[in-house]
C-alpha positions in Angstrom: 0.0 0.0 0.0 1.4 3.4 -1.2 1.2 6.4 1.4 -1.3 8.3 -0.8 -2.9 4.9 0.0 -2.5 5.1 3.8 -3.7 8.2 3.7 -6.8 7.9 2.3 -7.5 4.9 4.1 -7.2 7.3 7.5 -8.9 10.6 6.2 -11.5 11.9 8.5 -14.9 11.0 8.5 -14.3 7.5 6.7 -16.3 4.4 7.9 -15.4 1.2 7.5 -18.9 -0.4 7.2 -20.5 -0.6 3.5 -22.8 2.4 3.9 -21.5 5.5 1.8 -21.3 8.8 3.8 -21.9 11.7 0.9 -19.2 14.3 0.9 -20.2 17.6 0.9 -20.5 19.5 -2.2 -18.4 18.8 -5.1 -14.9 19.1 -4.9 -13.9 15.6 -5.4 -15.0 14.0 -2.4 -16.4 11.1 -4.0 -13.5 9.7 -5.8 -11.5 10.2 -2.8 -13.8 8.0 -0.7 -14.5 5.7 -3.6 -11.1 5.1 -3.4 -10.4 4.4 0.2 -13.3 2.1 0.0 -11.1 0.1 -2.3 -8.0 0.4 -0.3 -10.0 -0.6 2.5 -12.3 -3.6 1.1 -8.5 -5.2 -0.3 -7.0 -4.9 2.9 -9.8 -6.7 4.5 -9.5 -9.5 1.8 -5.3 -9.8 2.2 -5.6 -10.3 5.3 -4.8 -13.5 7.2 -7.3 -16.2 6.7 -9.7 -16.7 9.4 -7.8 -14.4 11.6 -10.3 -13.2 14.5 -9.4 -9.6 14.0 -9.6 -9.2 10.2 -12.8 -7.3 9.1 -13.9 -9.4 6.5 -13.1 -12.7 6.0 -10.1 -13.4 3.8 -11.3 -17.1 2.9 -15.0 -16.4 2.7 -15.2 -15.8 -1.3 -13.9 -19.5 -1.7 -17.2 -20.7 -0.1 -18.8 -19.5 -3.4 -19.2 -22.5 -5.9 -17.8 -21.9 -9.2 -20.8 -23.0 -12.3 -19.1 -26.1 -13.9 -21.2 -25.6 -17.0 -24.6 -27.1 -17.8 -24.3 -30.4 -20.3 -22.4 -33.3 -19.7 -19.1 -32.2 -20.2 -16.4 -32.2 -17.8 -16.7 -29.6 -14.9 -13.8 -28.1 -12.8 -11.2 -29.9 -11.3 -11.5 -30.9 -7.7 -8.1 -31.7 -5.2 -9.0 -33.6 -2.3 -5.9 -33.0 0.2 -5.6 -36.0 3.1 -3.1 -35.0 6.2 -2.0 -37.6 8.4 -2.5 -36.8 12.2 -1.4 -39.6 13.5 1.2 -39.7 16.9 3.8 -40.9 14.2 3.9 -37.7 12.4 2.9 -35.3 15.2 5.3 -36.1 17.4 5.6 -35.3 21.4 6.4 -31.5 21.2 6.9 -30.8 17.5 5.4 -32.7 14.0 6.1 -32.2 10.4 5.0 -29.2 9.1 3.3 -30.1 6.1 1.3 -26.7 5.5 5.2 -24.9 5.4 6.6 -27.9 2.8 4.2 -28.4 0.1 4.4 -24.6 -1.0 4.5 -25.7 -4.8 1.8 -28.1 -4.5 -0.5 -26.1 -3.4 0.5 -23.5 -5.9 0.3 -26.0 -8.4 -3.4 -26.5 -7.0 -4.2 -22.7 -7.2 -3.1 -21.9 -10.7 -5.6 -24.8 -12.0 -8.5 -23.0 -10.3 -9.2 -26.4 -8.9 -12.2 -26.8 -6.0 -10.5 -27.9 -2.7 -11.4 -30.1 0.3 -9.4 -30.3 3.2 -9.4 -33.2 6.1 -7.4 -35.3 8.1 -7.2 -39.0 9.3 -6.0 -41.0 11.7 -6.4 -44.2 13.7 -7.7 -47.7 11.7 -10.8 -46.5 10.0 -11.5 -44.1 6.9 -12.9 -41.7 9.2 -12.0 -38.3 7.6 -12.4 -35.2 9.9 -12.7 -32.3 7.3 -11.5 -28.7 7.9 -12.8 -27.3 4.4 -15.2 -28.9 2.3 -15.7 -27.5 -1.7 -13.5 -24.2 -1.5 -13.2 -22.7 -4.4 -9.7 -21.9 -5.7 -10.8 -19.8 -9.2 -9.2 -17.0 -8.7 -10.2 -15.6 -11.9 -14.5 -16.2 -12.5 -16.2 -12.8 -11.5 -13.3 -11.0 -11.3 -11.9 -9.5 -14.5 -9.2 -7.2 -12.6 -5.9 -8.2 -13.4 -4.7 -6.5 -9.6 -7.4 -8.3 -7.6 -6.5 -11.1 -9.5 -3.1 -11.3 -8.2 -4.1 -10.3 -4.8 -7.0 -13.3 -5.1 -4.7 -15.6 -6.2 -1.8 -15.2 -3.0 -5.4 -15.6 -0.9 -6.0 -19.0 -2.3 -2.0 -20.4 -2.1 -2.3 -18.4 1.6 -6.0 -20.2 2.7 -5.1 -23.6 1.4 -2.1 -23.3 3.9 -4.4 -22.4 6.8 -6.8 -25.3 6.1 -3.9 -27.7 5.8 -2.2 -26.5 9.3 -5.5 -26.5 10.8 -5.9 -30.5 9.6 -2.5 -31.0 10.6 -3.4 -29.8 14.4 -6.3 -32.1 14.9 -6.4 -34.9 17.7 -6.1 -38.5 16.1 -9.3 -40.1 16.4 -7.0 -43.6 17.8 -3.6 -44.8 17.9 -2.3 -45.9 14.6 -3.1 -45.2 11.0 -4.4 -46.9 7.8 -2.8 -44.8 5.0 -4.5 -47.3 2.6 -8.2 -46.8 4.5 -7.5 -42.8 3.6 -6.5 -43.0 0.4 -10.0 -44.9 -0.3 -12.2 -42.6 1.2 -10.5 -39.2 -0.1 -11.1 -41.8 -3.7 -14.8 -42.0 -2.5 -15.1 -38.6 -1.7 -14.0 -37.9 -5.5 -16.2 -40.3 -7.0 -19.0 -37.6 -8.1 -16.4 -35.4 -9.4 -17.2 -34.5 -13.3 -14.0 -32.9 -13.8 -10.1 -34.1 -13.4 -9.5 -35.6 -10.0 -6.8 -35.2 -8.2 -5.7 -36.8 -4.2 -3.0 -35.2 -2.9 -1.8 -37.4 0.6 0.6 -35.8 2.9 1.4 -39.0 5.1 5.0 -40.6 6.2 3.4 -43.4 5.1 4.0 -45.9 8.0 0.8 -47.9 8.1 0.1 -49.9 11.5 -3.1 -50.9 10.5 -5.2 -52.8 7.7 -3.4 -55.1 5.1 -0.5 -52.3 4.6 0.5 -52.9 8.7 4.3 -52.2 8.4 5.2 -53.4 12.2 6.8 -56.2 11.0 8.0 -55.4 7.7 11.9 -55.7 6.9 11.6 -53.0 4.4 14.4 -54.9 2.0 13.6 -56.2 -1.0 10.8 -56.3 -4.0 9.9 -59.6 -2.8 8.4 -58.1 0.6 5.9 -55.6 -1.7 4.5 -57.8 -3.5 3.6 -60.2 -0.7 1.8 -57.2 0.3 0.3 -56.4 -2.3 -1.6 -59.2 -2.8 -2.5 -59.7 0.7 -4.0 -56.4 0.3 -6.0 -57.5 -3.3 -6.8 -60.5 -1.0 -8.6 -58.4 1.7 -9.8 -56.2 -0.9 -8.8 -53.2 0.5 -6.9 -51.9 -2.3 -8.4 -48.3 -3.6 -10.2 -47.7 -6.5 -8.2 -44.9 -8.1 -9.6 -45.3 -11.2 -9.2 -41.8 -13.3 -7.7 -40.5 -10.2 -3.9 -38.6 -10.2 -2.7 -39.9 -6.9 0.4 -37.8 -5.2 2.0 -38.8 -1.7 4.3 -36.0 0.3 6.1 -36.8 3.1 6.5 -40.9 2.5 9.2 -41.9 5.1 9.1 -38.7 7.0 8.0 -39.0 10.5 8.5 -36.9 13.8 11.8 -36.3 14.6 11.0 -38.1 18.0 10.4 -41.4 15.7 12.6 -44.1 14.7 13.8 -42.6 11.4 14.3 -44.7 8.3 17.5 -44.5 6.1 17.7 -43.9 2.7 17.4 -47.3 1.1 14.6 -47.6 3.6 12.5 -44.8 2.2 13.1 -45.6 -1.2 11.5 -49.0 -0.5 8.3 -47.4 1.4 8.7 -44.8 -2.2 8.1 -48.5 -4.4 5.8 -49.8 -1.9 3.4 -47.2 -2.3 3.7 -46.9 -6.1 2.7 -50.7 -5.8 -0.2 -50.0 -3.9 -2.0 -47.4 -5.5 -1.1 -49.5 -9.5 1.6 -47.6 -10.4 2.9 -49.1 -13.8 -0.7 -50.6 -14.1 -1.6 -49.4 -17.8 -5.0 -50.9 -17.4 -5.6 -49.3 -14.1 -6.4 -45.8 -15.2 -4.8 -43.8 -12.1 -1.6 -42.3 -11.5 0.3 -42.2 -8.9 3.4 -39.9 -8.0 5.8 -39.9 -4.8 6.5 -36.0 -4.5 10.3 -35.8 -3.8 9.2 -32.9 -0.5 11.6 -32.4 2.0 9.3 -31.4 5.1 10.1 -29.7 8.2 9.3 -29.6 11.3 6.8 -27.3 13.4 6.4 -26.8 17.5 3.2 -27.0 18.5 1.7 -26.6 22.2 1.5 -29.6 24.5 -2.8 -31.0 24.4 -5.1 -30.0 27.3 -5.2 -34.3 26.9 -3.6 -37.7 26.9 -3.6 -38.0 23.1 -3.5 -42.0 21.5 0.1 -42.8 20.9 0.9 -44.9 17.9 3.0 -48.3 17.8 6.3 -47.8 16.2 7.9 -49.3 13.2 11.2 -50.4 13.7 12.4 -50.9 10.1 13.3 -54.0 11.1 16.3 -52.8 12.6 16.1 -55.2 15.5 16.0 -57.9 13.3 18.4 -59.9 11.6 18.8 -60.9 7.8 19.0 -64.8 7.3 20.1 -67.1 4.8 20.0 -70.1 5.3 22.4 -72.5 2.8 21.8 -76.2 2.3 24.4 -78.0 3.8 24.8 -80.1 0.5 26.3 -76.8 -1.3 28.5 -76.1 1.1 30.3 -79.4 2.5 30.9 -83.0 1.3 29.0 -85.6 3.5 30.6 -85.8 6.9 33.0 -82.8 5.8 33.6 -79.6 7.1 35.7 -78.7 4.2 33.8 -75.6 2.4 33.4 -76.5 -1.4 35.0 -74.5 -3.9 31.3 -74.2 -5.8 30.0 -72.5 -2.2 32.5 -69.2 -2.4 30.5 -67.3 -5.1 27.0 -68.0 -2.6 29.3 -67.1 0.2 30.8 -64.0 -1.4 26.9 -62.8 -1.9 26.4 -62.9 1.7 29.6 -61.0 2.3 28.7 -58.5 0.1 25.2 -58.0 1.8 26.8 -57.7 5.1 29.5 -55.0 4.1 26.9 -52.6 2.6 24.5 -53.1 5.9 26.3 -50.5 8.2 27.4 -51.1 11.8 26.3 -54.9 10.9 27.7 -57.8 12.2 27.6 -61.5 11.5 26.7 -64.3 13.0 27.1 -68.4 11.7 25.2 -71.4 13.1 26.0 -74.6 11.7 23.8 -77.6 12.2 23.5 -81.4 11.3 21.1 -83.9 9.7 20.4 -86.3 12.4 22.0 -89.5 10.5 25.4 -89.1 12.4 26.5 -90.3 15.7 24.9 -88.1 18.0 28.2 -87.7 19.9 29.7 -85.6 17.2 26.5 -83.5 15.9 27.8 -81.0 18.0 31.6 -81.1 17.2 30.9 -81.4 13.2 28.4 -78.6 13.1 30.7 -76.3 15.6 33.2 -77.3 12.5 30.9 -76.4 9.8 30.5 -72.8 11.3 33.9 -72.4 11.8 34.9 -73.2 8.5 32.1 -70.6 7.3 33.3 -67.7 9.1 36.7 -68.2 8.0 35.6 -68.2 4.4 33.7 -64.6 5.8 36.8 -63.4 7.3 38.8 -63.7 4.1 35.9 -62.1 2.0 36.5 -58.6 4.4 34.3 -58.8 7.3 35.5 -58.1 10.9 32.7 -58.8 13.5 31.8 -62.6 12.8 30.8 -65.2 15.6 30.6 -69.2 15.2 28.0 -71.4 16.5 27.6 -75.3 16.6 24.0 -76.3 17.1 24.1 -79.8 16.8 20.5 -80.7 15.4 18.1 -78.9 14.3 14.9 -77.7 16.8 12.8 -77.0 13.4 13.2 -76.7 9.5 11.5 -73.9 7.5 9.2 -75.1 4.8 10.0 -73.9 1.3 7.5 -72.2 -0.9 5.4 -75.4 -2.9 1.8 -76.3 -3.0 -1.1 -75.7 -0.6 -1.2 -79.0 1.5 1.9 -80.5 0.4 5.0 -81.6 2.7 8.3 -81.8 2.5 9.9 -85.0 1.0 12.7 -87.0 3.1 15.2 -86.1 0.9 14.5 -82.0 1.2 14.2 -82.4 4.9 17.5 -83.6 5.5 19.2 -80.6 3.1 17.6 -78.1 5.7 18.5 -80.3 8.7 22.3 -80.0 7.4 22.0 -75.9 7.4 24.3 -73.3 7.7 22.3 -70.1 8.8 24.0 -67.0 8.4 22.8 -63.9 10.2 23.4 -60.1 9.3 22.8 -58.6 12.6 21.6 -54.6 11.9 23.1 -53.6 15.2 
């Protein structure tokens, strides 16, 4: 605002309600107070949204719907934005600031003119609180002035961060989340939508509920998505995203108070979600994009109340990696000689364990029960041994031996619904050699 501006804005006699005061006579009084009406009706409208103390109501000409056009044709588009209120992402004294991270996004949203809604979700069910329902982001319909254009636009990017903080403040309904449960009702909740449709999901993307529970997950290899992915299609609780353009913020990001994944981590929750939501489907008719958002964190005040607290995903890290080798590819009956054919297989594992930081290794050797039982446990001690020395000499430092003698159980491998193991197999996994790459 210019000081001829301010000025006019303070000249005597001016009120601020909508009823025109007549100047007297006709020295340019009029254009004067036309003008500070102006001055004063954009101030109103730049000011911060929802604030108490504004005189009009910055957000209040989103309320307005915007015609989509009579006929059949495609109407405006409508952005449904999901914010994850969960413990994990709020934290104990300060969350992820979503509203102060997805700047471009939200732009992105304004300059389309879509029609916005707002909520957040939490806890195992779809339940979707919503701070703004159909807010309309057109900046331009009705109002053919470049300047209040401008000024209209910065409202919309500015009110679209107010609804998101404000969803990013509310109490989780429970403890946990069901990122998967969201992303099917803000689907539902586009379903009606003539227009492009658009779910934007601002979420760190650690399910602890539904068929996307990540608790126990390892987060390690392809293998692990896909098994749950099709428990998911299973349980049919994979979301119809059909003709919807999907985006996740945040994936992998939780308080700072949280166990915090690294980065080969994330990038697995990244393909995990791209699974999910059909990714690479070309038959599925969504898309689905992992925004690469950095977002920081934001203080916010301690709760009058004992909020739910959410269980917490360990990335596995208290877990170790096993592979377990067949005793007939490593070791001659009755030997404890290592084969030469075993060192490429061994040199795997080694190679695993070097690019795990701070890992280290550990080797249990057993025996198929065949032998004399008083030297199970000195031939499997010997098995291990001559294992770790193979490790040794591939570069690793922190391996331990174990003899177990026999076996207290045998895995079965993947086969048939109903089927068992034959004699022959079961023997092969009696004479194992487990090796373990211990995270920390």
């Amino acid at each position: 605002m210019s000081p001829t501006d301010t000025a006019a804005v303070r000249a005597p006699g001016h009120h601020r309600a909508s009823g025109h005061r007549r100047a007297p006579g006709r020295r340019g009084g009029a254009p004067l107070l036309a003008g500070a009406l102006t001055v004063v009706l954009m101030a109103g409208l730049t000011s911060a949204c929802g604030g108490g103390s504004a005189p009009l109501d910055a957000c209040g000409w989103m309320k307005d719907p915007v015609d989509g056009g009579a006929g059949p044709g495609p109407g405006p588009g409508h952005t449904v934005v999901l914010v994850d209120a969960s413990a994990s992402v709020r934290g104990t004294t300060a969350g992820r600031d979503y509203a102060g991270g997805i700047g471009a996004l939200l732009s992105a949203v304004v300059e389309r003119k879509d029609t916005v809604s707002v909520g957040s979700f939490s806890g195992d069910s779809a339940q979707i609180t919503w701070t703004a329902k159909d807010r309309s982001a057109d900046w331009v319909t009705h109002n053919d002035n470049a300047i209040n254009q401008k000024k209209r636009k910065q409202q919309a990017a500015e009110c679209l961060g107010g609804f998101v903080t404000k969803a990013q403040g509310a109490a989780p309904h429970s403890s946990g989340s069901n990122v998967l449960a969201a992303v099917t009702a803000g689907a539902a909740a586009l379903k009606s939508v003539r227009g492009p449709r658009r779910l934007l999901v601002l979420t760190d993307g650690l399910s602890t509920a539904g068929c996307a529970d990540l608790r126990a997950a390892a987060f390690r290899d392809k293998r692990e998505i896909n098994a749950i992915a099709r428990v998911c299609t299973a349980r049919d609780e994979t979301p119809d995203l059909k003709g919807v353009a999907l985006t996740l913020a945040g994936l992998g990001q939780p308080a700072t108070d949280q166990p915090a994944p690294t980065a080969a981590q994330r990038s697995w929750l990244n393909r995990l979600w791209r699974t999910l939501c059909g990714a690479g489907k070309t038959d599925s008719g969504a898309s689905c994009t992992v925004a690469p958002t950095a977002i920081g964190t934001v203080d916010h005040p301690r709760p009058h109340q004992q909020l739910p607290q959410d269980p917490v995903v360990r990335y596995a890290n208290d877990r170790p990696e096993t592979y377990q080798l067949p005793g007939a590819a490593l070791f001659d009956t009755s030997s404890s000689t290592v084969r030469r054919q075993a060192l490429p297989l061994l040199n795997d594992v080694a190679v695993s364990a070097r690019t795990t930081p701070g890992s280290r290794v550990a080797v249990y050797g057993y025996v198929d029960p065949r032998g004399r039982p008083d030297n199970n446990q000195q031939l499997s001690q010997a098995r291990a041994d001559a294992v770790r020395k193979v490790l040794t000499g591939l570069g690793l430092t922190r391996v331990t031996a174990y003899g177990r003698g026999l076996p207290t159980g045998c895995a079965t491998p993947q086969r048939a619904a109903g089927s068992r193991m034959t004699a022959a197999e079961r023997l092969q996994c009696d004479r194992r050699v487990d090796i373990e790459i211990i995270r920390k």
